[in-house]
C-alpha beads as a LAMMPS data file, in Angstrom:
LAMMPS data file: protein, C-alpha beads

289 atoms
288 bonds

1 atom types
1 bond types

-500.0 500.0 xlo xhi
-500.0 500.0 ylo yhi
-500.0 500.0 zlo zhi

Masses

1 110.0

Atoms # bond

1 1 1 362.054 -475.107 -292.623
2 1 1 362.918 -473.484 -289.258
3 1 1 360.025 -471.170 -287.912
4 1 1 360.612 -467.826 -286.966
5 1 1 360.121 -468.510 -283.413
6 1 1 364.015 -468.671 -283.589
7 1 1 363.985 -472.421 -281.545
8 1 1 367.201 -473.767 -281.322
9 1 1 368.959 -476.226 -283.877
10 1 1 372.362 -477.481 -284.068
11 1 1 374.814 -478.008 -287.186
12 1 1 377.020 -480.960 -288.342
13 1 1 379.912 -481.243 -290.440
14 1 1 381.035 -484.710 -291.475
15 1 1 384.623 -486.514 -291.199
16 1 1 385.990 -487.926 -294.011
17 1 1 388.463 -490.993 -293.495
18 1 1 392.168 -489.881 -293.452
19 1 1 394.150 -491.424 -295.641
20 1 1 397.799 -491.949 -295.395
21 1 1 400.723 -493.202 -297.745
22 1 1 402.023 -495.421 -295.005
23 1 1 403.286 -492.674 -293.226
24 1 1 406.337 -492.050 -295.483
25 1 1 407.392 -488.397 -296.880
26 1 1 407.630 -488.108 -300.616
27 1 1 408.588 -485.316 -302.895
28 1 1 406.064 -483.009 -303.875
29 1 1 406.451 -482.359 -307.819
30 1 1 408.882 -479.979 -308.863
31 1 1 407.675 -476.258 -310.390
32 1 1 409.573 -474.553 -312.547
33 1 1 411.811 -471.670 -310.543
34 1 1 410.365 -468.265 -309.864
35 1 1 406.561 -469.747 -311.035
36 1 1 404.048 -467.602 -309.591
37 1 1 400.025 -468.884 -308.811
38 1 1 397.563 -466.038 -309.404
39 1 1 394.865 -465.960 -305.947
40 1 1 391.421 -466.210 -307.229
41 1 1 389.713 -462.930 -307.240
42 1 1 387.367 -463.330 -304.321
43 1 1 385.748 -460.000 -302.306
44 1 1 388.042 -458.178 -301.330
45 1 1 387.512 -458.688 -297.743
46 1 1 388.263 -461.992 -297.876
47 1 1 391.098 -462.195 -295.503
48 1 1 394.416 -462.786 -298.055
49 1 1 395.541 -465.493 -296.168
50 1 1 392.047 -467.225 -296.525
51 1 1 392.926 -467.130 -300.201
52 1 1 396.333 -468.492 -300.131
53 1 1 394.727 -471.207 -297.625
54 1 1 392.025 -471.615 -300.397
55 1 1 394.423 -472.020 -303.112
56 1 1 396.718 -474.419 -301.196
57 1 1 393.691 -476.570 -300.429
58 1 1 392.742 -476.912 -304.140
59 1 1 396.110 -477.811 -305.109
60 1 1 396.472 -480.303 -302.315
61 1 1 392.544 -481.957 -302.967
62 1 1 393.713 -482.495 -306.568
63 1 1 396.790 -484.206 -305.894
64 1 1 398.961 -481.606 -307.251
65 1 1 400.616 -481.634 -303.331
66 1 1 400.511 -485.822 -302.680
67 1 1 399.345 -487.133 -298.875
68 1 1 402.903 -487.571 -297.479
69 1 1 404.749 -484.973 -299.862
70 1 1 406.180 -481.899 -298.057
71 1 1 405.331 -478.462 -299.109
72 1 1 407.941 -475.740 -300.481
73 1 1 409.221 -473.095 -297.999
74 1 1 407.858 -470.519 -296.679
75 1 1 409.851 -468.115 -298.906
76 1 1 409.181 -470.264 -301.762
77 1 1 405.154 -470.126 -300.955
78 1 1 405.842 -466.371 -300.337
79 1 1 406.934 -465.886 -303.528
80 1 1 404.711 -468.191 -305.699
81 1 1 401.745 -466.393 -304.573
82 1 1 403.357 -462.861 -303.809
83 1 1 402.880 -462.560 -300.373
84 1 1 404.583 -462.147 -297.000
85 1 1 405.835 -465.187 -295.037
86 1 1 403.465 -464.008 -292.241
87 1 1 400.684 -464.693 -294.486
88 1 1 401.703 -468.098 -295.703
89 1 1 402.468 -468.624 -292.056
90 1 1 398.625 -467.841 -291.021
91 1 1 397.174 -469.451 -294.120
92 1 1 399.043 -473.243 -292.943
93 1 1 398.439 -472.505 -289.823
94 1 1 394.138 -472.320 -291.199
95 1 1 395.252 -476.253 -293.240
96 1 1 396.625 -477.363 -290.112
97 1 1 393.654 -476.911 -287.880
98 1 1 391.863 -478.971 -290.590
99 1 1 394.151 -481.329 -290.441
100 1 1 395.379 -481.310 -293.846
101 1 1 398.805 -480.293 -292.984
102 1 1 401.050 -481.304 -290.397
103 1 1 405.065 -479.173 -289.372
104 1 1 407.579 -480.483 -287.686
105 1 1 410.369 -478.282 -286.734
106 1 1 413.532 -479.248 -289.185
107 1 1 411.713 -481.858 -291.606
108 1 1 409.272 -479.020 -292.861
109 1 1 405.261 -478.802 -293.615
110 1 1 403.739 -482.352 -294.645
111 1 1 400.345 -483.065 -296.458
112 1 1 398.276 -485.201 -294.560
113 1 1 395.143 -485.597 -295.999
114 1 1 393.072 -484.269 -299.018
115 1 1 390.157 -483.258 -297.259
116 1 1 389.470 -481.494 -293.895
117 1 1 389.354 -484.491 -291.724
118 1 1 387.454 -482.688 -288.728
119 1 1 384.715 -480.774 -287.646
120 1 1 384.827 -476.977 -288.257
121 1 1 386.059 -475.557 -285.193
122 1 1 386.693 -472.015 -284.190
123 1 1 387.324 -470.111 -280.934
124 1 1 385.462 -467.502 -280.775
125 1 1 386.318 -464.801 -277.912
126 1 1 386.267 -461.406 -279.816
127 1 1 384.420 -458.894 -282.419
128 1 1 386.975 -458.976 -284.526
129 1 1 387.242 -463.783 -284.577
130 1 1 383.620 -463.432 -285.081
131 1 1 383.832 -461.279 -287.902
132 1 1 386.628 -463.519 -289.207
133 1 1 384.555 -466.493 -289.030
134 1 1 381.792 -464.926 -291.407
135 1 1 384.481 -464.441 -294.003
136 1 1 385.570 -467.836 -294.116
137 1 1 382.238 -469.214 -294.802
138 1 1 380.475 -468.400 -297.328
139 1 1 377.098 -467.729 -297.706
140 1 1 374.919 -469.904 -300.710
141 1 1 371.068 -468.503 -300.999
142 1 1 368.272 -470.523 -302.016
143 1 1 365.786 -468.273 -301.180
144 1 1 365.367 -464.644 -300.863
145 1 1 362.035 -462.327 -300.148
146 1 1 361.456 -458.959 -298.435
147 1 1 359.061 -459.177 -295.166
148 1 1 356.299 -456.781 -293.668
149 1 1 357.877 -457.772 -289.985
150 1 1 354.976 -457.807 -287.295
151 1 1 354.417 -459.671 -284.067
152 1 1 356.859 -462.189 -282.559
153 1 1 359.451 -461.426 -285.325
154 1 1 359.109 -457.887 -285.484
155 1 1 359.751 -458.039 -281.766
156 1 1 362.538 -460.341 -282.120
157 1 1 363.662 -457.565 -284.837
158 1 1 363.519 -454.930 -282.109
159 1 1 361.641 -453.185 -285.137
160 1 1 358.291 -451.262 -285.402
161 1 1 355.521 -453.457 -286.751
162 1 1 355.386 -453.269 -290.207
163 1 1 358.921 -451.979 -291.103
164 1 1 360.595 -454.364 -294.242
165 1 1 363.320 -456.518 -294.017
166 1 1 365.065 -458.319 -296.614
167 1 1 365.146 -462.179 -295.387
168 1 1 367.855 -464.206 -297.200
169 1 1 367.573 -468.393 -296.056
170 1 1 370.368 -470.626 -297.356
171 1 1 373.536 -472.349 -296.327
172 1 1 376.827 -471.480 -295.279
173 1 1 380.311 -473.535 -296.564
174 1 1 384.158 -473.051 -295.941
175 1 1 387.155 -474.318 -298.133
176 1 1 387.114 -477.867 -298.524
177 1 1 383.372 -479.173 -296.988
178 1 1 381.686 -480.998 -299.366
179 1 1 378.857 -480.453 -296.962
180 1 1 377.635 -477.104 -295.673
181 1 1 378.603 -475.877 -292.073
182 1 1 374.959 -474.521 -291.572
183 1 1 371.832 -473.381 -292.273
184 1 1 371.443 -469.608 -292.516
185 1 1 368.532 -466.972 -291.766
186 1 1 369.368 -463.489 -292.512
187 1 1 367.259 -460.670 -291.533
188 1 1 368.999 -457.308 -293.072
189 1 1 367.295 -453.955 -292.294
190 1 1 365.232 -452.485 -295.837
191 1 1 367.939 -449.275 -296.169
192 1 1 370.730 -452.119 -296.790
193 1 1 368.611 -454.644 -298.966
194 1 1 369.635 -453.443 -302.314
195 1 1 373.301 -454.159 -301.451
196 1 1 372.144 -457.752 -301.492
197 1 1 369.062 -458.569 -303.876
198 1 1 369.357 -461.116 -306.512
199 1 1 372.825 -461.946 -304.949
200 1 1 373.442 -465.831 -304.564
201 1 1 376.418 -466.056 -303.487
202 1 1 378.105 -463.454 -300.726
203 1 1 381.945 -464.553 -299.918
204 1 1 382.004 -461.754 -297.559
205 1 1 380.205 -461.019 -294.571
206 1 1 377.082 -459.432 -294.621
207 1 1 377.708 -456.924 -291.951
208 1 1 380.884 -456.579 -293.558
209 1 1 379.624 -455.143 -296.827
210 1 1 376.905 -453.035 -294.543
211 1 1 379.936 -451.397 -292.962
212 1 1 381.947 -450.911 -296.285
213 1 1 379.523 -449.314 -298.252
214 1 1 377.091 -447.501 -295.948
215 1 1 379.863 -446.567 -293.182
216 1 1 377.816 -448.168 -290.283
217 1 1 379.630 -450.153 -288.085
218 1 1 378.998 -452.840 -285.865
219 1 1 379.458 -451.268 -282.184
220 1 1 378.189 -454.431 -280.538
221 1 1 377.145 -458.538 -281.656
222 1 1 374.651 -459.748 -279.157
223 1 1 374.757 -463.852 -278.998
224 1 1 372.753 -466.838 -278.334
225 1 1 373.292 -470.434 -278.447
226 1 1 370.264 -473.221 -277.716
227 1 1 370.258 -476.875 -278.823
228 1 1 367.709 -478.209 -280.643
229 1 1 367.118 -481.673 -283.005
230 1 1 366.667 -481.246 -286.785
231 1 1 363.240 -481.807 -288.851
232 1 1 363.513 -483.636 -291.663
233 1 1 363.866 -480.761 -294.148
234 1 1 366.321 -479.358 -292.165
235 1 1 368.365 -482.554 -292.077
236 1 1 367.650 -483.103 -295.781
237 1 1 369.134 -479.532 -296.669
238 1 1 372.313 -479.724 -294.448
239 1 1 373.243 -483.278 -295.000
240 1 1 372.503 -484.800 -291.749
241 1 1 370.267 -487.504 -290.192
242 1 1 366.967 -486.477 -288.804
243 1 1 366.538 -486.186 -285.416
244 1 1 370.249 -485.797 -284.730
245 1 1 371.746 -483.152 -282.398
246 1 1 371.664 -479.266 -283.529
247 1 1 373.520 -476.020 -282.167
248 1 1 371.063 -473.016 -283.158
249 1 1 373.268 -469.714 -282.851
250 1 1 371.526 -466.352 -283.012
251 1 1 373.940 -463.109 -283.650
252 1 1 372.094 -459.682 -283.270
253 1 1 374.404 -456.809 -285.057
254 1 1 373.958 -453.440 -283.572
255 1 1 375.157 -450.034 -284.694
256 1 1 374.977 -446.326 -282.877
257 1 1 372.632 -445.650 -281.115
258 1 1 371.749 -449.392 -279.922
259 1 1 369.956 -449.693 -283.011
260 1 1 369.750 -453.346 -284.600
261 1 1 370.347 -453.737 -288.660
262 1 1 371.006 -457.213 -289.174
263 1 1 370.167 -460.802 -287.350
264 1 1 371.307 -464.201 -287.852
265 1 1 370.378 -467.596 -287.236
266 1 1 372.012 -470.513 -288.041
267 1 1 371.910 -473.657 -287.230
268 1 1 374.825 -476.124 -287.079
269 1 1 374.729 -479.853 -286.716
270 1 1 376.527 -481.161 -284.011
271 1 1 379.285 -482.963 -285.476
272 1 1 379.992 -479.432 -287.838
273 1 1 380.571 -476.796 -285.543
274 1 1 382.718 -477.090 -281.952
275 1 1 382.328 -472.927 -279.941
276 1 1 384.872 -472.896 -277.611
277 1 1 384.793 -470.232 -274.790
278 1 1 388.104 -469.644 -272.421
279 1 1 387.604 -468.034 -269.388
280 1 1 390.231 -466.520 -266.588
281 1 1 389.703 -466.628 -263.431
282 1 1 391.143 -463.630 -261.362
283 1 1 392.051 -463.820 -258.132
284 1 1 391.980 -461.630 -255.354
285 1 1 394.964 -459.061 -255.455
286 1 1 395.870 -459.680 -259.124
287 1 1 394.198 -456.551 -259.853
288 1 1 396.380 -454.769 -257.744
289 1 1 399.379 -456.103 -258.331

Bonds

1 1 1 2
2 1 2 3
3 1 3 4
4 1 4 5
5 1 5 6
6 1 6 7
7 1 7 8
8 1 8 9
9 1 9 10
10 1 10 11
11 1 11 12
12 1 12 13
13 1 13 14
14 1 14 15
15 1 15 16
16 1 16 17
17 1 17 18
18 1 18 19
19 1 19 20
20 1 20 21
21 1 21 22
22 1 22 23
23 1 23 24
24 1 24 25
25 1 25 26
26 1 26 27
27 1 27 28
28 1 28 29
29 1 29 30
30 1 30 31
31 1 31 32
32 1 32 33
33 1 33 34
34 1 34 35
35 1 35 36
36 1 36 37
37 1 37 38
38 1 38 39
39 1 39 40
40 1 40 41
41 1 41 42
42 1 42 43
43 1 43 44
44 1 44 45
45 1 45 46
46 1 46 47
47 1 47 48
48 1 48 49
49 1 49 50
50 1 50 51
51 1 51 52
52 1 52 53
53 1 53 54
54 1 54 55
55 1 55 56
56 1 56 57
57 1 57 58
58 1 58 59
59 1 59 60
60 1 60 61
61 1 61 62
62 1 62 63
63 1 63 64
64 1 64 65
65 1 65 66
66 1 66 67
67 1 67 68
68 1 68 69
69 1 69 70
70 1 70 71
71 1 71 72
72 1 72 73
73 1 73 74
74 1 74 75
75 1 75 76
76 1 76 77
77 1 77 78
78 1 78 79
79 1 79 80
80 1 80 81
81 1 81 82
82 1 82 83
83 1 83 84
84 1 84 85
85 1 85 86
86 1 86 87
87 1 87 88
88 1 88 89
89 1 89 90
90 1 90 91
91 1 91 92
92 1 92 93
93 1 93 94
94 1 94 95
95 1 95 96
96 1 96 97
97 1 97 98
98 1 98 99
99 1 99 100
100 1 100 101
101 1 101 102
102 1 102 103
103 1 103 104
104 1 104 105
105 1 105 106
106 1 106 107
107 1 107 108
108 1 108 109
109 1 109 110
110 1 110 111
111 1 111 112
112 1 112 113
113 1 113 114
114 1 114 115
115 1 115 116
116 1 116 117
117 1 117 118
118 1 118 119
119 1 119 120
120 1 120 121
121 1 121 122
122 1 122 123
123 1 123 124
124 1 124 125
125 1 125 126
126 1 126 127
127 1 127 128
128 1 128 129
129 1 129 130
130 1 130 131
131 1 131 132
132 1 132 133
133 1 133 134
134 1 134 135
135 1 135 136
136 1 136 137
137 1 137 138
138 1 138 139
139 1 139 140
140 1 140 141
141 1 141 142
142 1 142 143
143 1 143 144
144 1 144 145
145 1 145 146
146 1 146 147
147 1 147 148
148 1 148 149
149 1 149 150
150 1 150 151
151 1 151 152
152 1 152 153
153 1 153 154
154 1 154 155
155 1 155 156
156 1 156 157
157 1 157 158
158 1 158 159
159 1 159 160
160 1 160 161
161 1 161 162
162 1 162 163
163 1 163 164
164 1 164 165
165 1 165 166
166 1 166 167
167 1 167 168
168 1 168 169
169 1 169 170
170 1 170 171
171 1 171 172
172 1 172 173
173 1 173 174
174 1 174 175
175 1 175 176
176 1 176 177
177 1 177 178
178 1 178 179
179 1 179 180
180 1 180 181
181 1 181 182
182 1 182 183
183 1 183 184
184 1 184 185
185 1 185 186
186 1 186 187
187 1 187 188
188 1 188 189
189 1 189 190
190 1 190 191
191 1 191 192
192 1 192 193
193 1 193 194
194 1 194 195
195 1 195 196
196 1 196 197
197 1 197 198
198 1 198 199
199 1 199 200
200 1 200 201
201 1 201 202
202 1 202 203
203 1 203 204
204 1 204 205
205 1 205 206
206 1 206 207
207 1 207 208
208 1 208 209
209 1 209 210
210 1 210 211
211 1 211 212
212 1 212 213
213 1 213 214
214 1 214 215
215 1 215 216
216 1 216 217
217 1 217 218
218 1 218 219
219 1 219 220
220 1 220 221
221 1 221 222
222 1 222 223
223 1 223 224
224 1 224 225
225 1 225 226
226 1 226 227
227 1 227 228
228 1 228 229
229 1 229 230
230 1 230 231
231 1 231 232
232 1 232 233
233 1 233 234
234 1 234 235
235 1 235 236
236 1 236 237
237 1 237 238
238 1 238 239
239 1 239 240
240 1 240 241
241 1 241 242
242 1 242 243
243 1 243 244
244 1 244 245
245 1 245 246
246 1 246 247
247 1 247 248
248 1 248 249
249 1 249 250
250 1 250 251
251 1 251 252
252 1 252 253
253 1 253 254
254 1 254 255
255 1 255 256
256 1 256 257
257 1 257 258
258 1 258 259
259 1 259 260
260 1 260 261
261 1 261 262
262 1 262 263
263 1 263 264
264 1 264 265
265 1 265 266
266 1 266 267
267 1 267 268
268 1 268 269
269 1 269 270
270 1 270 271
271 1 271 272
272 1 272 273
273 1 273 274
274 1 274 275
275 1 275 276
276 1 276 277
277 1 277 278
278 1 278 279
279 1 279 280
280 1 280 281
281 1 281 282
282 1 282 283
283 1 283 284
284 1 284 285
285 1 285 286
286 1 286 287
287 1 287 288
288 1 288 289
């Protein structure tokens, strides 16, 4: 297992071949008119869209929705699963960045494949797409203790020596992985632990649930990103080959005051995780113009 001298390690998610029926559209089956699909009854800060995207994924892994096989309408979807047609819109456009759904304007939305066929990859350039990105994976613990923090980690912690934490170590997966995205540390400060002992399975950000039952909320995420190679446990737990390429990402969530109650590390194997940063440029006299 990864030390808490927080070295780097990257995460991997694996491709799974695409398969195809020749390329030709076919019918999807036919539901009986005005047929609604209950959403499964997940946190409720799961992002609604993220469920309809959940659901739509299920029905399309179990061949309910054939490769090939167009889906209904948006008004249709928006009324199966009694939503708006802006979230159907958003919770396609989540299947189509996995590449399980392809639109074409005038023909309509068409499966593609059964599984996500690429690596997980989000953009993340705000507060608010990192907070979204915690929601959509969730978080599986294998093991959980509370920690007398001293030294390096306590440090690390930006916490007086001997102060408890609750540490929470597991791994993190999203809709439609059969392997996990990452491995997970959590550090969460002692006046939040009981809103996460015994837990092992949070579908909702940690910070998140921080924020909606204690009122704290995160003023500031401080980020790191190192590469690093996995161990052979590590490998062994995520999936992956030994010695293989790792992206070790450390978020540091801050509330008033500057004052730190939660840190992350996780650690995603290469071919998992893409973190894409865009950057403008601007040029002399833009500002005043």
């Amino acid at each position: 297992m990864m030390e808490n001298d927080n070295r780097p390690l990257r995460r991997h998610v694996s491709a799974s071949a695409r398969a195809r029926e020749g390329g030709q559209t076919i019918a999807a089956p036919s539901r009986q008119r005005g047929h609604k699909t209950a959403l499964a009854r997940d946190d409720a800060t799961v992002p609604l869209y993220l469920k309809v995207a959940r659901a739509l994924q299920h029905q399309i892994s179990v061949g309910e929705y054939p490769i090939g096989s167009l889906l209904p309408t948006e008004v249709e979807l928006a009324t199966r699963y009694g939503v708006s047609r802006q979230t159907i819109r958003q919770a396609v456009q989540q299947l189509r960045q996995q590449k399980l759904l392809s639109a074409k304007k005038g023909v309509g939305t068409r499966v593609e494949a059964r599984q996500p066929q690429q690596a997980y990859y989000f953009a993340l350039q705000s507060l608010t797409q990192i907070f979204q990105f915690a929601s959509e994976a969730t978080l599986h613990v294998d093991h959980e203790e509370d920690l007398q923090v001293r030294g390096g980690l306590a440090n690390k912690l930006a916490s007086r020596s001997g102060r408890h934490w609750l540490h929470l170590v597991g791994t993190r997966q999203v809709a439609g992985s059969a392997l996990p995205i990452c491995w997970t540390e959590v550090y969460i400060d002692s006046r939040y632990a009981k809103l996460f002992r015994g837990k092992r399975i949070h579908q909702s950000a940690i910070f998140s649930a921080i924020e909606r039952h204690s009122g704290e909320a995160v003023t500031e995420v401080q980020q790191e990103i190192n590469a690093t190679i996995l161990d052979r446990e590590l490998a062994a737990r995520l999936g992956a080959t030994e010695g293989s390429p790792a992206l070790v990402i450390t978020r540091r969530y801050f509330g008033a005051g500057h004052r730190l109650f939660e840190m992350s590390i996780n650690v995603h194997p290469s071919d998992r995780f893409s973190y894409a940063i865009s950057l403008t440029r601007e040029l002399p006299g833009e500002a005043d113009s």
